[in-house]
C-alpha positions in Angstrom: -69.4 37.6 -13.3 -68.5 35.9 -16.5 -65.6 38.0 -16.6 -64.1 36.8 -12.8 -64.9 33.1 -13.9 -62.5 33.5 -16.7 -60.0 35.1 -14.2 -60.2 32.5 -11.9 -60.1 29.5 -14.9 -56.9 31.2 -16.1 -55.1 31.3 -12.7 -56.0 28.0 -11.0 -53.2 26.4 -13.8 -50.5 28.4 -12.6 -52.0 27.7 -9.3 -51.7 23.7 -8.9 -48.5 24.2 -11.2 -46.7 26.0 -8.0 -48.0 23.2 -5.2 -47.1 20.7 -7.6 -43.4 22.3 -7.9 -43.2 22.3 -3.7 -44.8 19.2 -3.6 -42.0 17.4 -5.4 -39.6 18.6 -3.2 -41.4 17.7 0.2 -41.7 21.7 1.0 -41.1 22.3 4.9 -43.4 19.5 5.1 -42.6 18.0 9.4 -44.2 14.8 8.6 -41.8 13.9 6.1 -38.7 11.8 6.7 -35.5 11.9 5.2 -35.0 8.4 2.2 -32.6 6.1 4.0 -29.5 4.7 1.6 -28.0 1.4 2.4 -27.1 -1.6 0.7 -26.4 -2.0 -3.3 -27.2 0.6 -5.7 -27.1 -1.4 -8.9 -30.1 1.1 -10.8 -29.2 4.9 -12.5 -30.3 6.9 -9.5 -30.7 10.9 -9.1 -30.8 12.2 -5.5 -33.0 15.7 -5.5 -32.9 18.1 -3.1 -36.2 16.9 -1.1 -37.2 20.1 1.2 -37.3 23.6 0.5 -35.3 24.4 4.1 -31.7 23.7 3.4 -30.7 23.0 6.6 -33.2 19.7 6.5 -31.4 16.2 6.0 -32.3 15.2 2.5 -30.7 11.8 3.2 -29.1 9.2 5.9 -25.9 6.8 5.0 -26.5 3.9 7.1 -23.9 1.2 7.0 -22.3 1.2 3.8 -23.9 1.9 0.6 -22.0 0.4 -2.6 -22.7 2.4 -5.8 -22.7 -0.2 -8.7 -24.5 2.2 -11.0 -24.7 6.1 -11.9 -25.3 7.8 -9.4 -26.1 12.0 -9.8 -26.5 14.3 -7.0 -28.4 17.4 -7.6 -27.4 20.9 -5.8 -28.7 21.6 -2.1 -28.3 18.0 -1.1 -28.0 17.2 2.6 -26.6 13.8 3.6 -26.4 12.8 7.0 -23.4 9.9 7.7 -24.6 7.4 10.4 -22.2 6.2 12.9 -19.5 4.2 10.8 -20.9 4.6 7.5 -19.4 4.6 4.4 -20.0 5.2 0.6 -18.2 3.0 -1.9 -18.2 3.8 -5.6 -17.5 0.3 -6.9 -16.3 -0.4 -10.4 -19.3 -0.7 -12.1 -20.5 2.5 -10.6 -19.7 6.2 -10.9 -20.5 9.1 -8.5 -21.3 12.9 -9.2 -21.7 15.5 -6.7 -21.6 18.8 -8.4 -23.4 21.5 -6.2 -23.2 25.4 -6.5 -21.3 27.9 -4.4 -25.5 28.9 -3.2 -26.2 25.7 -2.7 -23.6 23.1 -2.4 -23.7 19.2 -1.1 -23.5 18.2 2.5 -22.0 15.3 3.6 -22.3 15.7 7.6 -22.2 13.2 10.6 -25.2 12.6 12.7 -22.8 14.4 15.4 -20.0 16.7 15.2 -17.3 14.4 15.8 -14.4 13.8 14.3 -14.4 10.0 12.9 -18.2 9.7 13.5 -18.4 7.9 9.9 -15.8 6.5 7.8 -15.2 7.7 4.0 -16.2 7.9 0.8 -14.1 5.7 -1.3 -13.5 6.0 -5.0 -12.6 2.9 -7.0 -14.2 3.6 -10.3 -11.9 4.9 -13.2 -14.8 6.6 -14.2 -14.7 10.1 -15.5 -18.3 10.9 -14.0 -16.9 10.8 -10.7 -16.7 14.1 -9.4 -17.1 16.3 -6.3 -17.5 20.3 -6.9 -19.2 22.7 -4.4 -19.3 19.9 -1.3 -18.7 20.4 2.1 -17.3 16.7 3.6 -17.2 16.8 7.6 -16.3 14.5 10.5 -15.4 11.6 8.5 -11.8 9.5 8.2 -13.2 6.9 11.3 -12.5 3.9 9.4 -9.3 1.7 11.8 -8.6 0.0 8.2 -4.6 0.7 6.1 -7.1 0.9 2.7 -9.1 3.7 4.0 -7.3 6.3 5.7 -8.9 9.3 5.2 -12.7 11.1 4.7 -12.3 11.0 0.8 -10.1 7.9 -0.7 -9.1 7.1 -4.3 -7.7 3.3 -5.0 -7.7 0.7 -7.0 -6.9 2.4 -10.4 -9.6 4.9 -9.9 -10.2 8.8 -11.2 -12.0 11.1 -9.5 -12.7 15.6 -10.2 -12.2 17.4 -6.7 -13.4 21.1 -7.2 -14.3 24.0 -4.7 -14.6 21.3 -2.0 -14.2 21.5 1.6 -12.9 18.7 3.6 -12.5 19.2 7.2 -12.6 17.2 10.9 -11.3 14.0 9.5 -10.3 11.8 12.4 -7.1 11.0 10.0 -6.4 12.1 6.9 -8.4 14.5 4.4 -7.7 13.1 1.4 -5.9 10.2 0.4 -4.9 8.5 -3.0 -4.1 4.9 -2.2 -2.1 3.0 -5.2 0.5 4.3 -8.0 -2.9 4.9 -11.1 -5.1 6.5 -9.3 -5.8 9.7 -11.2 -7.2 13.5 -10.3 -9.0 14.4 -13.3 -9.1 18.2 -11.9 -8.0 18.9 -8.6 -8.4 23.0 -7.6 -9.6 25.5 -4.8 -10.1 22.6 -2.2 -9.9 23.5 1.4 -8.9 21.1 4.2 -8.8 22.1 7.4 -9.1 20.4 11.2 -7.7 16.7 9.9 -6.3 15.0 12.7 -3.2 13.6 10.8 -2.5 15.0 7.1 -4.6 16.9 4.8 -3.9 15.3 1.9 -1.5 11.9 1.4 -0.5 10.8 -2.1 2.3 9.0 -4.4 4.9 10.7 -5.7 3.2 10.3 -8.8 0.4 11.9 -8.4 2.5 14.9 -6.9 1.9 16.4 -10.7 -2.4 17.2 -9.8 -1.4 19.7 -6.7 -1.2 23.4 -7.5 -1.3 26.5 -5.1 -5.2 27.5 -5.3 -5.8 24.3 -2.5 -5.9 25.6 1.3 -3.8 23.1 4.0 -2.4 24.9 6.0 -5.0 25.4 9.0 -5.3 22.9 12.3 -4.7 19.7 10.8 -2.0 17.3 12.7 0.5 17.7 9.7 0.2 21.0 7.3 1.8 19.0 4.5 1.3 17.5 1.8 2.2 13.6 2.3 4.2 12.8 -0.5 4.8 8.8 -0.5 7.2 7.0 -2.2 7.0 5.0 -5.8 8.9 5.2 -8.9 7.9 8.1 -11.6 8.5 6.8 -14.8 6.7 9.6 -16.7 7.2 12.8 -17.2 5.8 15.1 -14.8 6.0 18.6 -13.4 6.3 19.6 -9.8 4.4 23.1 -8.3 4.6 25.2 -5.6 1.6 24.5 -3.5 0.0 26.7 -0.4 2.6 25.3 2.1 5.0 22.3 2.1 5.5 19.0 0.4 7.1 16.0 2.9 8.5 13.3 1.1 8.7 10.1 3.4 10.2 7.2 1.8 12.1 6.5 -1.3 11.6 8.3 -4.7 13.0 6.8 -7.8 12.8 9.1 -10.7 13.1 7.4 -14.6 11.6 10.1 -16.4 12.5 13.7 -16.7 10.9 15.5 -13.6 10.9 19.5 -13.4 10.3 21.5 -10.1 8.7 24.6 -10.5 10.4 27.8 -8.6 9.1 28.5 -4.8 8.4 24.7 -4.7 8.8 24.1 -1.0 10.1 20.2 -0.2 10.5 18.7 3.2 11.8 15.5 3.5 11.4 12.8 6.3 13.7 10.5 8.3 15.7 8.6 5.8 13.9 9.7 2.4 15.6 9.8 -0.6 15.5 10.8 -4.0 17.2 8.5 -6.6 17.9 9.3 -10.2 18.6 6.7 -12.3 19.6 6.6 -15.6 16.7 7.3 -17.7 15.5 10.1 -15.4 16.5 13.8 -14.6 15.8 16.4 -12.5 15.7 19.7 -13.2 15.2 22.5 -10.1 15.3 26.0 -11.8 14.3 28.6 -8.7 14.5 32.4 -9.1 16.4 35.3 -6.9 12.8 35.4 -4.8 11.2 32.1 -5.6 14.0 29.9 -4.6 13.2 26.2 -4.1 14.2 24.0 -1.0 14.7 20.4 -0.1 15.0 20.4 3.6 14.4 17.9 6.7 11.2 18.0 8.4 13.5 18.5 11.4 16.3 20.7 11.5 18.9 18.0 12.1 21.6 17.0 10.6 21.5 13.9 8.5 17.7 13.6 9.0 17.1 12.7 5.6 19.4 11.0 3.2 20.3 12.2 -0.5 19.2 13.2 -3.8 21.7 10.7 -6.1 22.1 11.0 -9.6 22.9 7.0 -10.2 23.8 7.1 -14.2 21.6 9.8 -15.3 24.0 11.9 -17.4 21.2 14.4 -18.7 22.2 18.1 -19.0 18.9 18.7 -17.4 20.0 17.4 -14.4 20.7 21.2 -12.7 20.0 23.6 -9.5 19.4 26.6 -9.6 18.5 29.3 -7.0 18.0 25.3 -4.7 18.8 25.1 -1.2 19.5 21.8 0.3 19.9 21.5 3.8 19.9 18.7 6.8 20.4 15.7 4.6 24.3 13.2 4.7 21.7 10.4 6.9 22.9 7.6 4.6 26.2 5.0 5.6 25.6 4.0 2.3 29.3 4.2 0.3 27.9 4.8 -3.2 26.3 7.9 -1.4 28.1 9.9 1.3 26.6 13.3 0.8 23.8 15.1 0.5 24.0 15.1 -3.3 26.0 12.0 -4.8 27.1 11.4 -7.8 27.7 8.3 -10.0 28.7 5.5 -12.7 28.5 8.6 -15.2 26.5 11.1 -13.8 26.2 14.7 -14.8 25.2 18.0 -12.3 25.2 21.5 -12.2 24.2 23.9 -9.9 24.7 27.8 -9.8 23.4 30.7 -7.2 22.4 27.2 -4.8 23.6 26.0 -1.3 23.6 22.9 0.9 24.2 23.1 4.3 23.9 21.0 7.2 24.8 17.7 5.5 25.4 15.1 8.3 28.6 13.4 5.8 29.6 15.8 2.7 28.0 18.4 1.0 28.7 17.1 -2.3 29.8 13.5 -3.6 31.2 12.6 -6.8 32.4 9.1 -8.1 32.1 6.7 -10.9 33.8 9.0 -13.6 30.9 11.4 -12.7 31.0 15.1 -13.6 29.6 17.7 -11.2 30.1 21.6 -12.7 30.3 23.8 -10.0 28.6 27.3 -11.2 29.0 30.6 -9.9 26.9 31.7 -6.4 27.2 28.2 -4.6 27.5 28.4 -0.9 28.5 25.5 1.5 28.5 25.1 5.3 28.4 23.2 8.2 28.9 20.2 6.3 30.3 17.6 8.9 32.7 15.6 6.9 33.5 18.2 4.0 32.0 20.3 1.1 33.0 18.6 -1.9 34.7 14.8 -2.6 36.0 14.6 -5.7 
């Protein structure tokens, strides 16, 4: 008897020390109610995982919820996004999502509808911020230019994107919204089912994309939105899972190097522009050949790539194909590559095609040197004006 008492005295510790473990995470408990966020966070908060069942709302976004404070969310989280909510990391404030490929974070509308809530909106140059192992669905409703997308990044801010899946967006995926903004990682994302573009960034920023990020599947546009700004540091170009589309103007003062199978579209009227202190440099291979091209096969739907005073012997094509450009009237640049006040070009084993005015333009005591393997045709105007 004394014996079975001790047996029992020794067990009953490990006994409550099991409850207490499912109590602090609600259990499977119906009564329970998922914590409502809303407002200002201005305190350190953690978010736990509150039930055992991972299919169980943990938490509901209702309106928006500002994060002026830490904010760390633990693995197996389930949010639920009410109609037209938002979360805003504010400056003060960081947010990090890190799940696990067993249990990752859930950000999920109340109904399965693309645009049912709005975004979540980085503007925090914290390094803290970070999303790895979430699944973000049927956001991107906000009607508002700032917030275009279900995950934005603006005002200077820095954010990690790992293993995340973004998907049903009513517009964009992803979206970086200002010249600073800065992906501290950015790798193995999927985004998939986004009414306009999967991703939308500055030409900039073009330097965080690499090819182990998914695009390509049912969104509007399976590009990568590639906006206009000046680069004035040096940067490197990739290859990604499926096309670039440039859409404006690129001006280019620091050295920029694209990397071979690097697939460019460009849109109505873009542009790239070299200016002095910049240079670009397009080395392809035999089987990895790199191509600026118009989002329509047109002639003259895009512009030019102009070297404007940049006489760096880096400025060279290689294994390049350039077709569908010559859109300008401009004088200085009456081809689909133009040359001048000192510029210097080379390209070997490269075409263009297509050009709506000439192939190639050379003024201003320019030098263009014409390499072995370069094939022009259906230029409208000519190949080569020298």
């Amino acid at each position: 008897m004394k014996f079975n008492k001790l047996l029992l005295l020794l067990f009953l510790p490990l006994f409550f020390a099991a409850c207490d473990k499912d109590d602090d995470n609600g259990g499977d408990d119906p009564n329970l109610e998922p914590i409502v966020l809303s407002g200002t966070e201005n305190a350190p908060l953690t978010l736990e995982n509150l039930f055992n069942n991972p299919d169980r709302v943990d938490y509901i976004i209702r309106g928006t919820w500002n994060i002026e404070s830490p904010v760390i969310v633990e693995p197996g989280v389930r949010f639920m996004m009410e109609s037209s909510s938002r979360i805003r990391v504010r400056a003060s404030g960081s947010f990090n999502a890190v799940g696990t490929e067993e249990n990752p974070i859930y950000f999920e509308g109340e109904q399965s509808a693309q645009g049912f809530w709005e975004y979540i909106a980085f503007e925090s140059n914290n390094p803290n911020n970070r999303l790895e192992h979430t699944i973000i669905r049927h956001g991107g409703g906000s009607n508002l230019n700032s917030y275009p997308a279900a995950v934005v990044v603006r005002n200077n801010a820095q954010v990690g994107i790992v293993n995340t899946q973004i998907s049903n967006s009513q517009r964009n995926g992803f979206l970086i919204g200002d010249d600073n903004s800065v992906l501290s990682e950015f790798r193995d994302n999927i985004f998939s089912d986004c009414a306009l573009y999967p991703i939308s960034l500055r030409a900039t920023q073009a330097r965080f994309m690499d090819a182990s990020t998914e695009f390509t599947s049912g969104n509007g546009f399976n590009q990568i939105r590639v906006s206009g700004n000046t680069i004035n540091s040096p940067m490197v170009i990739q290859p990604v899972a499926g096309p670039y589309v440039f859409t404006e103007n690129t001006r280019i003062d620091a050295p920029v190097e694209i990397l071979p199978g690097t697939y460019i579209e460009m849109g109505p009227g873009a542009r790239i522009d070299m200016r002095s202190t910049g240079s670009l440099s397009a080395v392809g291979t035999p089987t990895e050949r790199i191509t600026f091209t118009g989002e329509q096969t047109a002639k003259g739907y895009w512009d030019y790539i102009y070297f404007n005073g940049s006489n760096s012997p880096n400025n060279q094509f290689k294994y390049v194909d350039v077709s569908y450009a010559g859109g300008s009237n401009l004088n200085c640049c009456g081809g689909a590559i133009s040359l001048a006040s000192g510029a210097f070009f080379s390209m070997e084993n490269s075409s263009v095609t297509n050009s709506q005015r000439w192939g190639i333009r050379i003024r201003g005591n320019s030098t263009f040197e014409d390499l072995s393997g370069n094939v022009f045709s259906g230029n409208e105007v000519g190949d080569i004006d020298d």
